[in-house]
MARPA-266353 format. One record per residue: residue number from 1; residue in one letter; x, y, z of N, C-alpha, C in turn. Coordinates in Angstrom, 1 decimal, m for minus. Atoms other than C-alpha are relative to their C-alpha. Layout:
{roke->NUM | gudren->A | n.x->X | n.y->Y | n.z->Z | ca.x->X | ca.y->Y | ca.z->Z | c.x->X | c.y->Y | c.z->Z}
...
REM end
This chain:
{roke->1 | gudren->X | n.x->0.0 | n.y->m1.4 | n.z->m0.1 | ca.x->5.1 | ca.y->m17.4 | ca.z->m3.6 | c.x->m0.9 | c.y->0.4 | c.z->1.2}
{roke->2 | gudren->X | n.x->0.9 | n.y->m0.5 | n.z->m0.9 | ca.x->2.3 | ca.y->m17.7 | ca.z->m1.0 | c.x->0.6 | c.y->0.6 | c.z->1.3}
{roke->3 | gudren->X | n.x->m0.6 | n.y->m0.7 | n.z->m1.3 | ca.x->4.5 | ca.y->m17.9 | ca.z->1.6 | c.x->0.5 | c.y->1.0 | c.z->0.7}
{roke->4 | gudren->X | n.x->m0.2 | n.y->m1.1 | n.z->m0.3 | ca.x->6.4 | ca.y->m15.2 | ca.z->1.0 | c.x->m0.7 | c.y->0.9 | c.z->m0.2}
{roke->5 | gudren->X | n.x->1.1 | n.y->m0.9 | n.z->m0.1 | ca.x->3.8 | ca.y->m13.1 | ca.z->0.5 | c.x->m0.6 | c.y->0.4 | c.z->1.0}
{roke->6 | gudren->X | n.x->0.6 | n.y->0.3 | n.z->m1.3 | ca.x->2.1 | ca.y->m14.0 | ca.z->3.8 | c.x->0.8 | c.y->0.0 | c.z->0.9}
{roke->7 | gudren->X | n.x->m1.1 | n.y->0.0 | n.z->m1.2 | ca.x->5.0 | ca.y->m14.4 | ca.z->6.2 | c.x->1.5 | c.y->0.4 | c.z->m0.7}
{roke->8 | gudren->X | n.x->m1.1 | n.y->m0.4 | n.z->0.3 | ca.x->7.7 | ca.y->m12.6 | ca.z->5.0 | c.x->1.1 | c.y->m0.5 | c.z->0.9}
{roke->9 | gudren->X | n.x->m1.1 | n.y->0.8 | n.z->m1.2 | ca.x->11.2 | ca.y->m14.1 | ca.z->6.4 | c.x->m0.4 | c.y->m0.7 | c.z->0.4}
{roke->10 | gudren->X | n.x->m0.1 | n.y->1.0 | n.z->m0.7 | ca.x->9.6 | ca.y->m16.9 | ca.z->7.3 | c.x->0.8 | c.y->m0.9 | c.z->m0.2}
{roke->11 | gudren->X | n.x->m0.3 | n.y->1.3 | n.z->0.3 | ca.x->10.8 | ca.y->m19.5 | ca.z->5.3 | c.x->1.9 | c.y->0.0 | c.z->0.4}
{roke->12 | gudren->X | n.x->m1.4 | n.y->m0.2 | n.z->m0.7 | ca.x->14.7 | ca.y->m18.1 | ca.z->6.5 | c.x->m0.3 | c.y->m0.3 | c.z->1.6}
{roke->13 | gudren->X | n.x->0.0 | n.y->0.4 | n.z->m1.6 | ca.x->13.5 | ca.y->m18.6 | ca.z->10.3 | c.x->m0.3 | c.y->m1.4 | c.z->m0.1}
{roke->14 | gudren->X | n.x->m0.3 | n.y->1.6 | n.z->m0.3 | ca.x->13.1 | ca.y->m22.3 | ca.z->9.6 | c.x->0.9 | c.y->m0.5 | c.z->m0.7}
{roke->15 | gudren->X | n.x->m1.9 | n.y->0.6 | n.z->0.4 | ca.x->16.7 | ca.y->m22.5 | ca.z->7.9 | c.x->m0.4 | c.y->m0.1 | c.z->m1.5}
{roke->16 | gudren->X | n.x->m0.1 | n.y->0.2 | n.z->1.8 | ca.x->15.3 | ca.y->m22.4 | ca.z->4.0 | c.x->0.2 | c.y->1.7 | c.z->m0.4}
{roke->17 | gudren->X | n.x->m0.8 | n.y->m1.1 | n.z->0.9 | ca.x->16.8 | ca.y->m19.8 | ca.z->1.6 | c.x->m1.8 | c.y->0.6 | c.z->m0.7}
{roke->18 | gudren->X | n.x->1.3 | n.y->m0.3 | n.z->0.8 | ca.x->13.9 | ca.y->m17.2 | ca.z->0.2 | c.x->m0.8 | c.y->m0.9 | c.z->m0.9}
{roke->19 | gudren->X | n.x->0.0 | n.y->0.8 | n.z->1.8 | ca.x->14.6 | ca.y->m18.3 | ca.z->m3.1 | c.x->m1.1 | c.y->m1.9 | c.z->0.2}
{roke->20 | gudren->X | n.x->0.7 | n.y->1.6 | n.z->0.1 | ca.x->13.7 | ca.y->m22.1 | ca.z->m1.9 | c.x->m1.6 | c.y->0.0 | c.z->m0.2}
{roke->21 | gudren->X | n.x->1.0 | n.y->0.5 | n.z->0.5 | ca.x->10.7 | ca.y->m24.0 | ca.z->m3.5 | c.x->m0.3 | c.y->m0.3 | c.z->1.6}
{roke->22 | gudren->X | n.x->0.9 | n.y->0.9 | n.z->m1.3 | ca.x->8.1 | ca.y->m24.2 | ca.z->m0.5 | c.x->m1.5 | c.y->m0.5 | c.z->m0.4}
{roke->23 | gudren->X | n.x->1.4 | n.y->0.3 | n.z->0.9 | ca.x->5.0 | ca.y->m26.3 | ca.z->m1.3 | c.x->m0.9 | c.y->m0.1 | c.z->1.3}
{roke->24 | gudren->X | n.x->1.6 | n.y->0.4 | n.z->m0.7 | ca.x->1.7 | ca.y->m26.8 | ca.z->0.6 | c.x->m0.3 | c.y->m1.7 | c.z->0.3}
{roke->25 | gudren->X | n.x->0.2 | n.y->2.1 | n.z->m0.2 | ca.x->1.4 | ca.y->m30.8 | ca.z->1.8 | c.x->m1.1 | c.y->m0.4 | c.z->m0.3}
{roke->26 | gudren->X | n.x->1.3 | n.y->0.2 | n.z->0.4 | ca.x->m2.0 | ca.y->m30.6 | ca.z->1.2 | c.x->m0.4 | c.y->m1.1 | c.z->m1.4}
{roke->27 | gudren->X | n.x->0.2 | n.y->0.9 | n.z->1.4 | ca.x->m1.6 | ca.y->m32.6 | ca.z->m2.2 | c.x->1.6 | c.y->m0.2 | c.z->m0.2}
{roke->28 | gudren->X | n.x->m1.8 | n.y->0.4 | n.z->0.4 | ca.x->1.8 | ca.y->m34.7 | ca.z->m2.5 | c.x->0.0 | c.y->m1.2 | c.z->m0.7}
{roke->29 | gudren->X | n.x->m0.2 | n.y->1.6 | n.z->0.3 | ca.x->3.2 | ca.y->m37.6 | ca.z->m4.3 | c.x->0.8 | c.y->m0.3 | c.z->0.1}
{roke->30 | gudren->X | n.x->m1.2 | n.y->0.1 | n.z->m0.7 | ca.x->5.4 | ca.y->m38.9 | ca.z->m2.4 | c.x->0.9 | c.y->m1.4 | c.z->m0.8}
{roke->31 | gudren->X | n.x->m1.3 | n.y->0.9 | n.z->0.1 | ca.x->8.5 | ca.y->m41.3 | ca.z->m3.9 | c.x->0.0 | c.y->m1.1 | c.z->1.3}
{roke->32 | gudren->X | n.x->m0.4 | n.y->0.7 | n.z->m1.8 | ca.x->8.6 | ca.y->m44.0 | ca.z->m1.0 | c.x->1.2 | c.y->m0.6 | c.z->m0.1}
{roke->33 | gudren->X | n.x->m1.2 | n.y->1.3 | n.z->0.2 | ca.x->11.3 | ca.y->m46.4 | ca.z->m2.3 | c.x->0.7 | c.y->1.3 | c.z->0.3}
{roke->34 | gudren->X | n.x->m1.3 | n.y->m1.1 | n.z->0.0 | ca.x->13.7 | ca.y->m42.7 | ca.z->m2.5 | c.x->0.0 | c.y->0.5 | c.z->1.6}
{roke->35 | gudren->X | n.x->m0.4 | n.y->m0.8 | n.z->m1.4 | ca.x->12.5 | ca.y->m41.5 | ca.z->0.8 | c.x->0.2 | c.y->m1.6 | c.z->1.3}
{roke->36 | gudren->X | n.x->m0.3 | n.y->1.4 | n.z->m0.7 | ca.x->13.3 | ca.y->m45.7 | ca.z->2.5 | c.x->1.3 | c.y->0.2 | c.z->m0.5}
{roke->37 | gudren->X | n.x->m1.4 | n.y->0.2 | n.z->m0.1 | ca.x->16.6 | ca.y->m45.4 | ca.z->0.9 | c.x->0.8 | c.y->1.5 | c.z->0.3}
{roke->38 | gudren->X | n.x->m0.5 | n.y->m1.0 | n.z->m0.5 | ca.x->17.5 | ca.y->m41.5 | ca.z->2.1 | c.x->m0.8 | c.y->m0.2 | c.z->1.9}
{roke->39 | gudren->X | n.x->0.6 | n.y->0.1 | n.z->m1.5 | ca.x->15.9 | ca.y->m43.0 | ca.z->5.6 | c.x->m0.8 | c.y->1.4 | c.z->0.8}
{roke->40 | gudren->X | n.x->0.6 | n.y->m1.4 | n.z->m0.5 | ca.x->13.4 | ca.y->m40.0 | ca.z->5.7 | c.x->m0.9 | c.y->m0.1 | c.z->1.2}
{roke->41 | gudren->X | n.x->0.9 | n.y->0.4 | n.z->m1.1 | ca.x->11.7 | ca.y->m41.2 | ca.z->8.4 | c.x->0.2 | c.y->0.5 | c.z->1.2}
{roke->42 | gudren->X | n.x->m0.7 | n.y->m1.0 | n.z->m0.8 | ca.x->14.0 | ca.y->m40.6 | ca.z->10.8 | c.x->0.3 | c.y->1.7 | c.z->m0.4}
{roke->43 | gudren->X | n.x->0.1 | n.y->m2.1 | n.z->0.5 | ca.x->15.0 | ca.y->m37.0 | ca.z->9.1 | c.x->m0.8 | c.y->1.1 | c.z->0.5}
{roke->44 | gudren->X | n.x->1.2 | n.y->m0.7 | n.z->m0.4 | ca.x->11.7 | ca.y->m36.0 | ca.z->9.3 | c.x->m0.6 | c.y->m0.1 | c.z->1.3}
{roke->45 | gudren->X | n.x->0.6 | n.y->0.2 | n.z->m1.3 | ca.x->10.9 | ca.y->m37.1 | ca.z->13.1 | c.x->1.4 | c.y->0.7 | c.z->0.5}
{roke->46 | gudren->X | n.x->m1.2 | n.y->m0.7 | n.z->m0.3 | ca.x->14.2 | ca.y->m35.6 | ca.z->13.9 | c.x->0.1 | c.y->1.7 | c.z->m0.2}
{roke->47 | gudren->X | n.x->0.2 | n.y->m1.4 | n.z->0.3 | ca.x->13.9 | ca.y->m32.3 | ca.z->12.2 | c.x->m1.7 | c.y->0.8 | c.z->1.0}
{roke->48 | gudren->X | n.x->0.9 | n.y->m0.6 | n.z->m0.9 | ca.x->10.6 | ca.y->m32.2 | ca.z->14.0 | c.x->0.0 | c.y->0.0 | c.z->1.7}
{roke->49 | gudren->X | n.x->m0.3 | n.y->0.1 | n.z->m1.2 | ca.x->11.9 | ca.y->m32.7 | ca.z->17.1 | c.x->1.2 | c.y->1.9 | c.z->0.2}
{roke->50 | gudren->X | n.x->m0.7 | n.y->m0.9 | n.z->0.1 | ca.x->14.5 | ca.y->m30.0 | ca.z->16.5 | c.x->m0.7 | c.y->1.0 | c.z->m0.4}
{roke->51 | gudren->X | n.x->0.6 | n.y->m1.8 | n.z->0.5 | ca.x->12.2 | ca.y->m26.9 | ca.z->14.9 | c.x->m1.2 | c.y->m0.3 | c.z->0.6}
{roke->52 | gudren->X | n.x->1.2 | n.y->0.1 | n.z->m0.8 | ca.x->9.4 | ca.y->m27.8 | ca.z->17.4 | c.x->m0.6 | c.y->1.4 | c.z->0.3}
{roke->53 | gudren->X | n.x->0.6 | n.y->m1.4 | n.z->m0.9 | ca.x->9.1 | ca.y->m24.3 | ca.z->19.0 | c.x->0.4 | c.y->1.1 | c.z->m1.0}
{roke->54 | gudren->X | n.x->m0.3 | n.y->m0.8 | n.z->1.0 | ca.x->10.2 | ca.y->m22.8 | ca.z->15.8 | c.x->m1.4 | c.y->0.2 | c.z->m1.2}
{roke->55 | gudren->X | n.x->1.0 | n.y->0.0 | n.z->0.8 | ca.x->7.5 | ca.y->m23.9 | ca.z->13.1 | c.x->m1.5 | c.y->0.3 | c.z->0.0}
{roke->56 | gudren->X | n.x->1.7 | n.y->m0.6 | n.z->0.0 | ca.x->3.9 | ca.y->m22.4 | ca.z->12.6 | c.x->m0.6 | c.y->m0.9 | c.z->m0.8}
{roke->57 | gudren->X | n.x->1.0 | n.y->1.2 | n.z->1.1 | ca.x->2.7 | ca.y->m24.7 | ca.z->9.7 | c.x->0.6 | c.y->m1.2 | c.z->0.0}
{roke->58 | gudren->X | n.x->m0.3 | n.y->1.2 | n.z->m0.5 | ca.x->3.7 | ca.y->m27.9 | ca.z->11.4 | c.x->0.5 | c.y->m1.2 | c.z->m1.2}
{roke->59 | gudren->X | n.x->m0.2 | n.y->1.4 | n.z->0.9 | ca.x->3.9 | ca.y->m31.2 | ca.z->9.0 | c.x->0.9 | c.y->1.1 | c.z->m1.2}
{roke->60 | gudren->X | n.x->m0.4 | n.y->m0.9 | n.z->1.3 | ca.x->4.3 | ca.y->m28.6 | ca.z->6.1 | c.x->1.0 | c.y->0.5 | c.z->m0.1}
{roke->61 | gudren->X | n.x->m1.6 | n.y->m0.9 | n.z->m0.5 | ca.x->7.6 | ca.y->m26.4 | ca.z->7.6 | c.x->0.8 | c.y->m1.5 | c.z->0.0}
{roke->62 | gudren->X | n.x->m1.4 | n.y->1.2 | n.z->m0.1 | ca.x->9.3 | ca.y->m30.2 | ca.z->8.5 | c.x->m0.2 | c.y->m0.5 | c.z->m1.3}
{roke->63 | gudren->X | n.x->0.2 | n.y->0.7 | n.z->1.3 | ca.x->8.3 | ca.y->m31.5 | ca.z->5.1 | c.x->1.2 | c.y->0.5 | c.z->m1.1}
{roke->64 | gudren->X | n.x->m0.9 | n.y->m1.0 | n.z->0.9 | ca.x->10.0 | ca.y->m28.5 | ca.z->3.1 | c.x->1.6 | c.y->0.1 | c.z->0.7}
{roke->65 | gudren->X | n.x->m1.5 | n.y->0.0 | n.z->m0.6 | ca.x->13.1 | ca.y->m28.4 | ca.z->5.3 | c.x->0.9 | c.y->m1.5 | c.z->0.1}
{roke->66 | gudren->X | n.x->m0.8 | n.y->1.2 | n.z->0.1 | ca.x->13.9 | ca.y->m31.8 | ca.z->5.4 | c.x->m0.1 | c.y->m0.6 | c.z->m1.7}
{roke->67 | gudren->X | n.x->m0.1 | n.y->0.3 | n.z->1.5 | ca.x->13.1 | ca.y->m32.5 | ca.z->1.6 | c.x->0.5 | c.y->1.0 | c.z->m1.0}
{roke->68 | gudren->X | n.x->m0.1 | n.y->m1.1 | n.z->1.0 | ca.x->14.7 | ca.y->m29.2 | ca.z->0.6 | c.x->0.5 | c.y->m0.3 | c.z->m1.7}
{roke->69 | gudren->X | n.x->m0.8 | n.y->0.3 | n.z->1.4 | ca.x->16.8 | ca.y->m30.7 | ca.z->m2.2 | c.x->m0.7 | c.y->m1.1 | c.z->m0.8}
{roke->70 | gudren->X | n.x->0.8 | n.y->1.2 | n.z->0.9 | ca.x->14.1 | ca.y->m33.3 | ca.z->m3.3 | c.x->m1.1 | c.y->0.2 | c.z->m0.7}
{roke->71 | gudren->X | n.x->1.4 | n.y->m0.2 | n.z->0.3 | ca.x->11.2 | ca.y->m31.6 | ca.z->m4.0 | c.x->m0.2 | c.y->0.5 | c.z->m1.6}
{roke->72 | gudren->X | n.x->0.1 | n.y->m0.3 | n.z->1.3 | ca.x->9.9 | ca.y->m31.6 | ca.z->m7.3 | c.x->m1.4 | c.y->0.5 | c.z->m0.5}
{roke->73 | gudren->X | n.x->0.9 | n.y->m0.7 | n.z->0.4 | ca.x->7.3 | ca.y->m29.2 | ca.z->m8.7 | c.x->m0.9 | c.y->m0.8 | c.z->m1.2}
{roke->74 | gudren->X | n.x->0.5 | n.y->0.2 | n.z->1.5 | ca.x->4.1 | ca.y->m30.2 | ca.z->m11.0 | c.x->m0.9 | c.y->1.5 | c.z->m0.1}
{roke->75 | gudren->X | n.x->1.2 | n.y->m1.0 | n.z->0.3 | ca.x->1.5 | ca.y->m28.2 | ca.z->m12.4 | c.x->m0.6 | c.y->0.4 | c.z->0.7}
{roke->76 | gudren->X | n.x->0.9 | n.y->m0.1 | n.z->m0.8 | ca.x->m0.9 | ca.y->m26.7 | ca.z->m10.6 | c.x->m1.1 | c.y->m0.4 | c.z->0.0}
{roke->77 | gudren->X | n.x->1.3 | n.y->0.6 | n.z->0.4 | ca.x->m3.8 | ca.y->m28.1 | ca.z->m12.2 | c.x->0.5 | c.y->m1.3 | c.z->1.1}
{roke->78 | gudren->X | n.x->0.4 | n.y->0.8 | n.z->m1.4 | ca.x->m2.9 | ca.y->m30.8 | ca.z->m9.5 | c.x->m0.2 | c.y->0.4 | c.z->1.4}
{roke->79 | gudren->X | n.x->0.4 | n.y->m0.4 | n.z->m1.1 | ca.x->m3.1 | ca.y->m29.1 | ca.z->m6.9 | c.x->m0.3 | c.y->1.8 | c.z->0.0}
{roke->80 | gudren->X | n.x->0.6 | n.y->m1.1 | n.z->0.5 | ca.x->m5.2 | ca.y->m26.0 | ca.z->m7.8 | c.x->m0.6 | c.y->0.7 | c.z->1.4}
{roke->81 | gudren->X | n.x->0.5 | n.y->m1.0 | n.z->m1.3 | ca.x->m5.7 | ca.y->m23.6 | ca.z->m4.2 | c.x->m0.6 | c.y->0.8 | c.z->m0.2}
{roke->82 | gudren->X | n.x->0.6 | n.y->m1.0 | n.z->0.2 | ca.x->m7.7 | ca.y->m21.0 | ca.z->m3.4 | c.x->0.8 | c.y->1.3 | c.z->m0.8}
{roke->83 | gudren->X | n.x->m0.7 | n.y->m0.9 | n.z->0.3 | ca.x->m5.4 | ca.y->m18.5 | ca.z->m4.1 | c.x->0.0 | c.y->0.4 | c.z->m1.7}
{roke->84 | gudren->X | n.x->m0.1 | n.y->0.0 | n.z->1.2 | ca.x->m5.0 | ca.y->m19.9 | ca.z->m7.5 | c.x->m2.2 | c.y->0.1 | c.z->m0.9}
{roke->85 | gudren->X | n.x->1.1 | n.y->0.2 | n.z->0.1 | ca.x->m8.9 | ca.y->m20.3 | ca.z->m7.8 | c.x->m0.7 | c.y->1.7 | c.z->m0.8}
{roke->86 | gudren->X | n.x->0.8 | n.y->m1.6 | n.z->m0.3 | ca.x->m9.3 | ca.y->m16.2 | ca.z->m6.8 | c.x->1.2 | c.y->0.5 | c.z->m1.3}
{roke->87 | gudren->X | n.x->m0.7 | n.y->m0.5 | n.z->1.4 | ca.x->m6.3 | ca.y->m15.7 | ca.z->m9.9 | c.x->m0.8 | c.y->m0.2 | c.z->m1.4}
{roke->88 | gudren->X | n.x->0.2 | n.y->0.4 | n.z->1.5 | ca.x->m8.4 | ca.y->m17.4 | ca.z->m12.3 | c.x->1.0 | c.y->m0.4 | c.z->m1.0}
{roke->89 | gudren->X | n.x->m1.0 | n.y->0.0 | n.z->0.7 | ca.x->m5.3 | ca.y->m18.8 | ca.z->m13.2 | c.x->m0.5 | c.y->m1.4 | c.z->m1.3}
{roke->90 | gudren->X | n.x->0.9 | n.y->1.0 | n.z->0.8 | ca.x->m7.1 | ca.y->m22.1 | ca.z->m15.1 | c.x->m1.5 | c.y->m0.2 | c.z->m0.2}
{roke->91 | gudren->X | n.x->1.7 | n.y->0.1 | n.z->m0.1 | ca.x->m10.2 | ca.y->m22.8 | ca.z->m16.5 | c.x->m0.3 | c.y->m1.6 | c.z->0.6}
{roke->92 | gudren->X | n.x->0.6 | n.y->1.2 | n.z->m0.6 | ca.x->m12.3 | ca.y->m25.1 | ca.z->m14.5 | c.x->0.2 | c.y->m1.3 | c.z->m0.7}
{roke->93 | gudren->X | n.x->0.2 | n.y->1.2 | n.z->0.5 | ca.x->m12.4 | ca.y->m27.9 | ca.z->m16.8 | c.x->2.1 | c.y->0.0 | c.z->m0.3}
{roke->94 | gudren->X | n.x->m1.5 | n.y->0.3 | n.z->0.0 | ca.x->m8.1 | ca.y->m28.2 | ca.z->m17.0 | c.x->0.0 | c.y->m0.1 | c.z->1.4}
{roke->95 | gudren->X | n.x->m0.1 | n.y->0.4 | n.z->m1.0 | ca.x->m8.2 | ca.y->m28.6 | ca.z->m13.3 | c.x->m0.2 | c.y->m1.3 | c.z->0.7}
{roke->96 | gudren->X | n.x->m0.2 | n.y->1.8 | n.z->m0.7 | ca.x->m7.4 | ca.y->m32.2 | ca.z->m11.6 | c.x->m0.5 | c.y->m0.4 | c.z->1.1}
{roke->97 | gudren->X | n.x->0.7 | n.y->m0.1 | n.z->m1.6 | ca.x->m7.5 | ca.y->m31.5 | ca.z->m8.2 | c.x->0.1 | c.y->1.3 | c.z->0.3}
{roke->98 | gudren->X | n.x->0.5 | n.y->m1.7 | n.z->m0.7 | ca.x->m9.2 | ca.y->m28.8 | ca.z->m6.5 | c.x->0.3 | c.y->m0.4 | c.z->1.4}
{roke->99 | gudren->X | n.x->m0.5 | n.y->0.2 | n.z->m1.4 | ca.x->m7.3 | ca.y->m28.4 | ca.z->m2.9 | c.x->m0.6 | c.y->1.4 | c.z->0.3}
{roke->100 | gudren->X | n.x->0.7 | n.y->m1.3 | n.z->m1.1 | ca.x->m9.7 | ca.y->m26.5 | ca.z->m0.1 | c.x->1.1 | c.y->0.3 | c.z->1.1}
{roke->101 | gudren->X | n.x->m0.9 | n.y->m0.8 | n.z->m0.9 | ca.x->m6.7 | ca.y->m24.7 | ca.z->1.5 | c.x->0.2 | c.y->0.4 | c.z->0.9}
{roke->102 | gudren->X | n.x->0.4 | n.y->m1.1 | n.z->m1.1 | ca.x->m8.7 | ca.y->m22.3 | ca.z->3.6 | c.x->m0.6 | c.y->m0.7 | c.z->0.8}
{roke->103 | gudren->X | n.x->0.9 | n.y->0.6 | n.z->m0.8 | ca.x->m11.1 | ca.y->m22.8 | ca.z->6.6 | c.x->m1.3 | c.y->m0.1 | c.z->m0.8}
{roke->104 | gudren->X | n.x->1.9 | n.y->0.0 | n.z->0.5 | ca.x->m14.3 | ca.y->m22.6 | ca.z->4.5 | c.x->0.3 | c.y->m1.0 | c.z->m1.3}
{roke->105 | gudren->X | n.x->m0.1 | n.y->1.2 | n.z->0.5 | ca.x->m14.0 | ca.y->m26.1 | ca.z->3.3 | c.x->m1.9 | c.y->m1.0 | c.z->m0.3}
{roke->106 | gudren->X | n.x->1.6 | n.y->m0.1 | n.z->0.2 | ca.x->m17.5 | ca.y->m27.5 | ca.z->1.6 | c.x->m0.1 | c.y->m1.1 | c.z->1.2}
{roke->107 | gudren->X | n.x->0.6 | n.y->1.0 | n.z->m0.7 | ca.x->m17.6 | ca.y->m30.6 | ca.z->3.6 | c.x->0.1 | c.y->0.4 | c.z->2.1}
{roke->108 | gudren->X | n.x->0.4 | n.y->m0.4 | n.z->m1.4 | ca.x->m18.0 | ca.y->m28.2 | ca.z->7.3 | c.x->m1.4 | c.y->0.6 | c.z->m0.4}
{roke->109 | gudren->X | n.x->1.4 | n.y->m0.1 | n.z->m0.7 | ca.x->m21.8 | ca.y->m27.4 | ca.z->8.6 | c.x->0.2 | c.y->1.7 | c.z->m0.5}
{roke->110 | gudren->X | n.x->0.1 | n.y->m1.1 | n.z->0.3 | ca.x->m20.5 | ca.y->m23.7 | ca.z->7.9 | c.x->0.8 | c.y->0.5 | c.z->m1.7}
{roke->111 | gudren->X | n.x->m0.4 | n.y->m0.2 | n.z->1.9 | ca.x->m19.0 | ca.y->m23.9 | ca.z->4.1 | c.x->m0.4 | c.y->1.1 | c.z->m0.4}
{roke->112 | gudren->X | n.x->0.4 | n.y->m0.8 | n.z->0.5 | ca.x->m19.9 | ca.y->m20.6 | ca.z->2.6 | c.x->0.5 | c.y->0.1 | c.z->m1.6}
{roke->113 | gudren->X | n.x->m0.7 | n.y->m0.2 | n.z->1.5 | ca.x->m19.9 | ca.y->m20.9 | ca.z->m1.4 | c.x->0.3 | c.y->1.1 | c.z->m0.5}
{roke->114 | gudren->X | n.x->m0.6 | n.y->m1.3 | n.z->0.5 | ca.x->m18.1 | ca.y->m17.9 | ca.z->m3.1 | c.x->0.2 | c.y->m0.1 | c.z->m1.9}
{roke->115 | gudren->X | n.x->m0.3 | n.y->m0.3 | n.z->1.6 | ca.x->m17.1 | ca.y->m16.7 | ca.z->m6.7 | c.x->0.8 | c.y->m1.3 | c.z->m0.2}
{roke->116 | gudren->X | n.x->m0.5 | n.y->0.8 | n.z->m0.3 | ca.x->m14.1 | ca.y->m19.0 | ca.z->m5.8 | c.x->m0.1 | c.y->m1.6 | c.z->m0.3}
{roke->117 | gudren->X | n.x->0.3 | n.y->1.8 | n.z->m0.7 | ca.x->m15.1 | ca.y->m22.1 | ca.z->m4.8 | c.x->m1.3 | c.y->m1.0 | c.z->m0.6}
{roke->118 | gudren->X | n.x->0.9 | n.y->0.6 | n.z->0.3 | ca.x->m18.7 | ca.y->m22.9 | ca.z->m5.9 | c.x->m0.2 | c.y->m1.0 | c.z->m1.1}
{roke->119 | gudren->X | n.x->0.2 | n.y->0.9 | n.z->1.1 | ca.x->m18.2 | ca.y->m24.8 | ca.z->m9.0 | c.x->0.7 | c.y->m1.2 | c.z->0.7}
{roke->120 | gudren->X | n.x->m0.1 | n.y->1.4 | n.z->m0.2 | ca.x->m15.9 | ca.y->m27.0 | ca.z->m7.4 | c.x->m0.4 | c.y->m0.8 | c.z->1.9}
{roke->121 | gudren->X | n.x->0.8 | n.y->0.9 | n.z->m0.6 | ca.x->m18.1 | ca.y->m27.2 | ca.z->m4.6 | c.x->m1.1 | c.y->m1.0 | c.z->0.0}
{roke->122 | gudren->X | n.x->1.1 | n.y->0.7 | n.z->0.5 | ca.x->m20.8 | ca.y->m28.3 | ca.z->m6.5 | c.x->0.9 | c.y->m1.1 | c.z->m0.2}
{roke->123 | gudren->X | n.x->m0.7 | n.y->1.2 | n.z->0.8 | ca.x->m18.4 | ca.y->m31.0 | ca.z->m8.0 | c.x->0.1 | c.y->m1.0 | c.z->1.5}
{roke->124 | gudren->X | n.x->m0.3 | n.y->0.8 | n.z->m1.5 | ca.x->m17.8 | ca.y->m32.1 | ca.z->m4.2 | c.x->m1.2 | c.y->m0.8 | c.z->0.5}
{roke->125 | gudren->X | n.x->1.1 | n.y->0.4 | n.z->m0.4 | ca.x->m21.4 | ca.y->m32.4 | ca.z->m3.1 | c.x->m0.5 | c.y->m1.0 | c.z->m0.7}
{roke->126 | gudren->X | n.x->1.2 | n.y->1.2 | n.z->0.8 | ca.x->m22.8 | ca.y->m34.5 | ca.z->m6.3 | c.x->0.9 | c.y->m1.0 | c.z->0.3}
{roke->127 | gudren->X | n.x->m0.6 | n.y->1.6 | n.z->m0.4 | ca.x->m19.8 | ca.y->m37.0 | ca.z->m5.6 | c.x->m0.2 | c.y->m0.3 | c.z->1.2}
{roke->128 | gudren->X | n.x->0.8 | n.y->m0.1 | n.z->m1.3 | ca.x->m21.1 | ca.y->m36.5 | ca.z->m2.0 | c.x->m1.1 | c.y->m1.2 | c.z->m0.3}
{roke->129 | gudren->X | n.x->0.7 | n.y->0.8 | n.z->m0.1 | ca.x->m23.7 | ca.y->m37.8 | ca.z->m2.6 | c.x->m0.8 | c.y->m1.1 | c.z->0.0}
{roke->130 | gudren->X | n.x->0.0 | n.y->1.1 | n.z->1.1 | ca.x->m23.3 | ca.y->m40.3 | ca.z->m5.2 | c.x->0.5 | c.y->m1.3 | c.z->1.0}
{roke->131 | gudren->X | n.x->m0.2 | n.y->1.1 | n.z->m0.8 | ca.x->m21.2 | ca.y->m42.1 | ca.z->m2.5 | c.x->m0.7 | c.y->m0.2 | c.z->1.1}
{roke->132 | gudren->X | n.x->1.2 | n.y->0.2 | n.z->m1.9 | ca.x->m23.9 | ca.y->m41.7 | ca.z->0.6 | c.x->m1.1 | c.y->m1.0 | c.z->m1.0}
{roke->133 | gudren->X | n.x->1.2 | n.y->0.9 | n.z->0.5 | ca.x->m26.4 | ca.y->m43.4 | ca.z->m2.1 | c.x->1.0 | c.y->m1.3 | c.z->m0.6}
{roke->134 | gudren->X | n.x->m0.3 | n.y->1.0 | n.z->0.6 | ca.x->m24.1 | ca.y->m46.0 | ca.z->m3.3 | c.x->m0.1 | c.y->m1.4 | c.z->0.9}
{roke->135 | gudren->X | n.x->0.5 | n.y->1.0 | n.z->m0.7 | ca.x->m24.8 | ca.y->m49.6 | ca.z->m2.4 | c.x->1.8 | c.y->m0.7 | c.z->0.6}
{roke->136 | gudren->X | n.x->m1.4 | n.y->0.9 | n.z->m0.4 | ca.x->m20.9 | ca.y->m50.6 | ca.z->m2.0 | c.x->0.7 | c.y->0.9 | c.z->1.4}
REM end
């Protein structure tokens, strides 16, 4: 829904239908054996060759256009955005993965914690840390 929310008609200027499921690449689990026997390799270097001067969200527009008919939706608790963060759509503790979507990502010099974000920035920093002190 973000999409269309945010860029209205976009998702028809790179050849997908409103209606179509567009997701964020930010958090995937990709199938390899399915996308080695639909030879997505080529697809996807092809299609980006072709909507070059057309796409705005790069990897993400060829991802959704060439996998239109493959993509399969989970929960969001895997891939929980800001968007979803600022809905209060889950409570923090049902959340899997927290995906930093925006530019104000904790691990930049300018991070600014918000209503948002701060709990699972905290959660970022102590595993931060945990691995800057670990001996492995």
């Amino acid at each position: 829904q973000y999409i269309n929310d945010q860029f209205p008609g976009y998702k028809e200027s790179i050849g997908l239908d409103e209606d179509s499921t567009y997701i964020n690449s930010g958090v995937m689990l990709l199938n390899l054996k399915r996308m080695r026997e639909l030879d997505m390799t080529q697809r996807l270097l092809s299609n980006a060759q072709s909507l070059k001067d057309i796409v705005r969200i790069q990897d993400q527009d060829i991802i959704n256009v060439t996998l239109a008919n493959e993509i399969a939706r989970f929960d969001k608790k895997y891939n929980y955005t800001d968007s979803d963060r600022r809905e209060g759509a889950l409570p923090d503790e049902a959340i899997v993965i927290a995906h930093f979507n925006t530019d104000n990502k904790p691990w930049l010099k300018d991070f600014t914690p918000d209503a948002t974000n701060k709990t699972f920035a905290r959660y970022y920093q102590e595993l931060r840390r945990e691995v800057e002190t670990s001996k492995v």
